[in-house]
C-alpha positions as CSV (number, residue, x, y, z in Angstrom):
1,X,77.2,110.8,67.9
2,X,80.5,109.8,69.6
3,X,82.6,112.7,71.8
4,X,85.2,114.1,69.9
5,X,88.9,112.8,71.0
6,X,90.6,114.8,73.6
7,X,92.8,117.3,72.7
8,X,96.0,116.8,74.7
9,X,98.8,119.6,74.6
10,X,102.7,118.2,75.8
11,X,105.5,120.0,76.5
12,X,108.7,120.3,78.4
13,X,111.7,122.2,78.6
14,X,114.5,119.6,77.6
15,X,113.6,120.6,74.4
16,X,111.5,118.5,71.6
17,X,114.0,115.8,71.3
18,X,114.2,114.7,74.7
19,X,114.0,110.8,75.7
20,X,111.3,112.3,78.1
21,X,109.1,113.8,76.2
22,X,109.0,110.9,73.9
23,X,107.8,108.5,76.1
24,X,105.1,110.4,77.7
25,X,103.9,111.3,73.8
26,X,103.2,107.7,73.2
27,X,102.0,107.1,76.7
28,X,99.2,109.7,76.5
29,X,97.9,108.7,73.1
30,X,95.3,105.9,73.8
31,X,94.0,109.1,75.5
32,X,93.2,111.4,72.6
33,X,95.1,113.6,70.2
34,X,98.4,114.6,71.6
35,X,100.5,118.0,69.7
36,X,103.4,118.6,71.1
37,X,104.7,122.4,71.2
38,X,107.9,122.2,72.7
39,X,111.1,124.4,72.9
40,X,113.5,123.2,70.1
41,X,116.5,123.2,72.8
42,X,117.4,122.7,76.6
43,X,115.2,125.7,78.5
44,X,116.2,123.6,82.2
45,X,115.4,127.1,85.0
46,X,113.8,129.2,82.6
47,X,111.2,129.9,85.0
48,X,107.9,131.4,84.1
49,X,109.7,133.3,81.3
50,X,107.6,135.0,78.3
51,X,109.8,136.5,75.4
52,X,108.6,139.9,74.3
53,X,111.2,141.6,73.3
54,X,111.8,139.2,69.5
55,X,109.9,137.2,67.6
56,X,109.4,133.9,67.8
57,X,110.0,131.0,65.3
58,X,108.2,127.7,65.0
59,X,108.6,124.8,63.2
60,X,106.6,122.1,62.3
61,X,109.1,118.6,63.0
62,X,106.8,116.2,62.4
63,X,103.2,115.4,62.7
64,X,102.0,116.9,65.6
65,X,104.9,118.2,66.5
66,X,106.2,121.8,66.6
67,X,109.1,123.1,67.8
68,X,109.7,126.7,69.4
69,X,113.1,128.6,69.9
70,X,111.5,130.1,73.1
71,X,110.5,129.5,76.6
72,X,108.2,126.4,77.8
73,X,105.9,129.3,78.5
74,X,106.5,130.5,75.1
75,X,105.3,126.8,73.4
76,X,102.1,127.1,75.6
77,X,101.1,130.5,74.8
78,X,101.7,129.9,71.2
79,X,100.0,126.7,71.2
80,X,97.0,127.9,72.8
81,X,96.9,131.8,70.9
82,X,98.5,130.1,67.5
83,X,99.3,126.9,66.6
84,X,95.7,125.3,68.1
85,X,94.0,128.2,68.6
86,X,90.7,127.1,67.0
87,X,90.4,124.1,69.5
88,X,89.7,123.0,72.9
89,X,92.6,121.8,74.6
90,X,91.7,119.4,77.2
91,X,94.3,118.7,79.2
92,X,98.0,119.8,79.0
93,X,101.1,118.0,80.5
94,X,104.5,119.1,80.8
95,X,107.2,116.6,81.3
96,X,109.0,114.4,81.6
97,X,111.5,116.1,82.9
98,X,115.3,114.8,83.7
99,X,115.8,115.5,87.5
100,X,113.0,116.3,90.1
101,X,110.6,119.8,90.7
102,X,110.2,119.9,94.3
103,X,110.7,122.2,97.0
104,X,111.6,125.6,96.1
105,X,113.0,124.2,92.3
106,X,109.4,124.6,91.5
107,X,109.4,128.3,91.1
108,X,112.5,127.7,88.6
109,X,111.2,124.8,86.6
110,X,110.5,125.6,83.3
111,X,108.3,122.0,83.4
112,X,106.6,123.6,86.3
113,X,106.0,127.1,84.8
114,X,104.8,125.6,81.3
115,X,102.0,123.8,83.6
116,X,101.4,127.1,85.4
117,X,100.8,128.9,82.1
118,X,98.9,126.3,80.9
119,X,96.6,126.6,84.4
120,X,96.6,130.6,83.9
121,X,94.6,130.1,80.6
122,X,92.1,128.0,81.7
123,X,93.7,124.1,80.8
124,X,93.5,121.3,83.4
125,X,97.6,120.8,83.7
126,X,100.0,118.9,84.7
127,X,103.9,118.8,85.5
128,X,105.8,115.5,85.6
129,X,109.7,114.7,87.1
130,X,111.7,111.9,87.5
131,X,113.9,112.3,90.3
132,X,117.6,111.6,89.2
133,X,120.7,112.8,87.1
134,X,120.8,109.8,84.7
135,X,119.9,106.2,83.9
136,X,116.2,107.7,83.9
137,X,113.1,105.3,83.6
138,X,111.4,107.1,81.3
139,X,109.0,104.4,80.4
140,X,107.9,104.1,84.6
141,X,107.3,107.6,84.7
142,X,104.8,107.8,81.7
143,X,103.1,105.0,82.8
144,X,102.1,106.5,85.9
145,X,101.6,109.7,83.9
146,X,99.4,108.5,81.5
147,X,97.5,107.3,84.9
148,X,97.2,110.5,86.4
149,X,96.2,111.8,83.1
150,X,93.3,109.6,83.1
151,X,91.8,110.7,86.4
152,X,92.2,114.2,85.4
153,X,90.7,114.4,82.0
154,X,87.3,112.4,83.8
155,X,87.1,114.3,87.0
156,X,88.8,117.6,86.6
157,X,90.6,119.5,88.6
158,X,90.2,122.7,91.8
159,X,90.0,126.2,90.4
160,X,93.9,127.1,89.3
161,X,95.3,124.2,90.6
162,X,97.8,121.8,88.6
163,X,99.5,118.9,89.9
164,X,103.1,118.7,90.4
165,X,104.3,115.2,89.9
166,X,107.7,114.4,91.1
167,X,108.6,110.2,90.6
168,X,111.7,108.1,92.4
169,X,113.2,107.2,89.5
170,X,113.1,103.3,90.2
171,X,111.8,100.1,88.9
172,X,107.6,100.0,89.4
173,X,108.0,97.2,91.7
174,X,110.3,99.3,94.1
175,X,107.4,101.9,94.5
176,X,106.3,102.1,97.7
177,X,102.8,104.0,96.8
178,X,101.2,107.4,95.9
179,X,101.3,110.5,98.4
180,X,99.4,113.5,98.1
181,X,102.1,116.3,99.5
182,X,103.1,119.7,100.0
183,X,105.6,121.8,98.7
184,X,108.9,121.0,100.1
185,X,112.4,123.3,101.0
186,X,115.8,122.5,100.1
187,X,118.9,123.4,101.7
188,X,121.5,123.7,99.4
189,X,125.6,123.6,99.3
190,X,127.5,126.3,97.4
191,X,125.4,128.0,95.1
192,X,128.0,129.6,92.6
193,X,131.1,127.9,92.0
194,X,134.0,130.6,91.0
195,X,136.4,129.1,88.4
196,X,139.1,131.0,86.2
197,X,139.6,130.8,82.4
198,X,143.1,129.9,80.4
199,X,143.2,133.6,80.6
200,X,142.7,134.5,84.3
201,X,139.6,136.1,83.9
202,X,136.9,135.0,86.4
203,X,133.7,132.9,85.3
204,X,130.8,131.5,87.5
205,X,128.5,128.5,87.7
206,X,125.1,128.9,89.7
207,X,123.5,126.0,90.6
208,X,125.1,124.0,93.8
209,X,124.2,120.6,94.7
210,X,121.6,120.3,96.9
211,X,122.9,118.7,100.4
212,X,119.7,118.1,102.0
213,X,116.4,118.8,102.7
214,X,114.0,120.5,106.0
215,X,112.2,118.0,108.0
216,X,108.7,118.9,107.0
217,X,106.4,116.1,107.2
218,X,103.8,115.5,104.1
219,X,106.5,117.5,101.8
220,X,107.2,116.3,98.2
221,X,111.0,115.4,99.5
222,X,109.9,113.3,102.0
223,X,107.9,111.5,99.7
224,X,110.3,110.8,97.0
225,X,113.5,110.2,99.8
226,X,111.0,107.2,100.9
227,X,110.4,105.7,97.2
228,X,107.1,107.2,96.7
229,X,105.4,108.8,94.2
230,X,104.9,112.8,95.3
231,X,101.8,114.5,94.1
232,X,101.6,118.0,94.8
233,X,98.5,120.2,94.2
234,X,99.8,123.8,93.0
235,X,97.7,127.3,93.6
236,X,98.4,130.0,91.4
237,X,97.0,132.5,94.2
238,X,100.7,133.5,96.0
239,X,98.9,135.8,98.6
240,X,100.3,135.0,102.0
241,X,96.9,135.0,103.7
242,X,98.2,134.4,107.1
243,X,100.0,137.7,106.6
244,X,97.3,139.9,105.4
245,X,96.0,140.6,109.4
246,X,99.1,141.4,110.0
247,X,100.0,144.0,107.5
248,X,96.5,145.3,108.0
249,X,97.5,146.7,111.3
250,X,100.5,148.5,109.9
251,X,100.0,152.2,109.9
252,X,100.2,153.9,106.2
């Protein structure tokens, strides 16, 4: 008797329509089964976000395909505790999102976070960027996804670890390779822009651009500055251990 097909979970947080999550859709079905549980609008920097404070509302968009007017963290949760609750997912993948997770983006990337939720309940995951603001190579990216996806759904992956996958959004020939990195930091411009309405009354944009990066060698920046591909493994354990002796000596 054959092994069943692989159950493969997608999601994002461009929301179900997205170019992005399209292309990796197609892309990961010569692996298995894909669903895809996805919010049904734009959730960019929603972080690890679960709603519990109103009910949530899904619907069913086409085969396969559900969409949720919540959180990426939302569509995983529900997928896993609802809409595919009676089967074994094998592998989930979040992406492909439209501009890069690196650095400290990471712990507001809704990509990232779906990933991390997806990781917290015991699903091999992984999170997948291309780095750019438009003109994306969508159909690059899921290539390489699809790749990635591969080796994970053979071999496995650490004890709550995903992979953060952050790609130069540039022809495949232009590629320069794979690295295996660490988490990078930003140094951004003006983080809120202060603006006033046809009224005079004061609004705010957060978000500046970011003007460059530290110079830490190995870093998921690095990588992608240099037209490589950046894989990063993620821990879910955020215990500082190189702190712990030290706090230890404090007096309580």
């Amino acid at each position: 008797m054959s092994n069943p097909s692989p159950l493969i979970l997608v999601c994002n947080d461009d929301g179900f329509r997205s170019e992005g999550i399209m292309a990796l859709t197609e892309a990961l079905r010569p692996l298995g089964s894909v669903t895809v549980v996805a919010p049904d609008r734009e959730r960019s920097a929603a972080g690890h976000s679960l709603t519990l404070t109103q009910p949530l509302r899904v619907e069913k968009v086409g085969p396969r395909v559900y969409a949720v007017d919540g959180t990426p963290t939302d569509c995983v949760n529900l997928a896993v505790n609802g809409i595919l609750r009676k089967r074994k997912i094998d592998l989930l993948v979040s992406g492909i999102n439209k501009g890069g997770n690196m650095g400290d983006d990471i712990t507001y990337s809704g990509t990232v976070s779906a990933a991390m939720e997806g990781t917290l309940l015991g699903i091999r995951s992984i999170a997948v960027s291309l780095v750019s603001r438009n003109h994306f190579r969508f159909d690059v990216a899921a290539e390489f996804t699809a790749k990635v996806a591969r080796k994970v759904l053979r071999q496995g992956l650490p004890k709550d670890t995903l992979l953060n996958v952050n790609l130069p959004n540039i022809p495949a020939g232009e590629i320069r390779g794979v690295r295996i990195t660490r988490q990078g930091k930003r140094i951004y411009g003006e983080a809120v822009v202060e603006k006033r309405d046809p009224r005079g009354r004061k609004y705010f944009w957060i978000g500046g651009d970011s003007l460059r990066r530290e110079d830490i060698p190995g870093s998921d920046l690095e990588a992608v500055e240099q037209n490589y591909i950046s894989i990063t493994p993620i821990h879910l354990d955020l215990t500082n251990y190189s702190s712990l002796r030290t706090l230890k000596r404090w007096k309580w």
